[in-house]
C-alpha positions in Angstrom: 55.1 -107.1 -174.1 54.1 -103.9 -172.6 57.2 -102.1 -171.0 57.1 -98.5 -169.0 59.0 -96.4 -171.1 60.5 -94.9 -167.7 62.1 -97.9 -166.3 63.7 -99.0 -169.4 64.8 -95.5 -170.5 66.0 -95.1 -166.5 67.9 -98.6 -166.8 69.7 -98.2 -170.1 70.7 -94.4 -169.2 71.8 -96.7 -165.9 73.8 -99.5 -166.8 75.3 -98.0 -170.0 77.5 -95.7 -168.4 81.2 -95.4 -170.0 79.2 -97.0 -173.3 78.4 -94.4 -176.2 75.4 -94.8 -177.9 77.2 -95.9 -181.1 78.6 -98.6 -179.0 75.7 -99.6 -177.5 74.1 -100.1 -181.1 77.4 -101.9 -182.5 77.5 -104.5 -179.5 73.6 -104.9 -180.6 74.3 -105.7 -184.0 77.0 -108.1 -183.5 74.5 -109.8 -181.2 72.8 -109.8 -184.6 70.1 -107.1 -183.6 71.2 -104.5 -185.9 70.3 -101.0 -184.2 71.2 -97.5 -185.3 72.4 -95.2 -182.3 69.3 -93.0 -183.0 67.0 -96.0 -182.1 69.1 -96.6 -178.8 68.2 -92.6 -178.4 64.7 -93.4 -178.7 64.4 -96.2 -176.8 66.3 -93.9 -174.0 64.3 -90.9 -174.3 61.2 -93.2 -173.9 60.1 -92.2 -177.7 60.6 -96.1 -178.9 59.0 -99.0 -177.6 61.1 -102.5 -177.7 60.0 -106.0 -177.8 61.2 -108.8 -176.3 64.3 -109.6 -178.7 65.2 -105.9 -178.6 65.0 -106.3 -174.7 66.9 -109.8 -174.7 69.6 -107.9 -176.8 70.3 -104.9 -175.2 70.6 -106.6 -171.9 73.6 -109.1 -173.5 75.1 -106.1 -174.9 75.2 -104.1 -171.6 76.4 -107.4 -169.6 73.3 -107.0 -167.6 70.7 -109.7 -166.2 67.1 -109.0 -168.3 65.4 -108.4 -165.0 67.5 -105.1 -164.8 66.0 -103.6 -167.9 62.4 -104.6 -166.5 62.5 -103.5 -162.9 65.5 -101.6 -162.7 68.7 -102.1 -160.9 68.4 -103.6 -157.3 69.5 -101.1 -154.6 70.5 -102.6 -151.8 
């Protein structure tokens, strides 16, 4: 799956606020995605790609719907 960089980056730096990136990367491995903080870096500062399980993951581990990491939050 191709992702824009941006979004995702945008969204995670979003949603995780009050979440450290070694927390982000622990809730991810006890998911059972293991991820190093410095790939949660990556993926924010657009430097990583993700696939879809990587996606799936980080989106349970934030408490966020999927869509979110896609599109972006919904402003209303």
């Amino acid at each position: 799956m191709k992702q824009d960089h941006r979004t995702l980056r945008n969204s995670v730096q979003l949603t995780q606020r009050g979440l450290s990136q070694r927390q982000l990367a622990a809730r991810c491995a006890a998911l059972g995605n293991p991820m190093s903080n410095t790939t949660v870096s990556r993926i924010e500062r657009g430097q990583r790609g993700c696939d879809v399980d990587d996606l799936i993951v980080i989106a349970q581990a934030l408490r966020v719907p999927f869509p979110v990491l896609l599109h972006g939050p919904i402003l209303q």
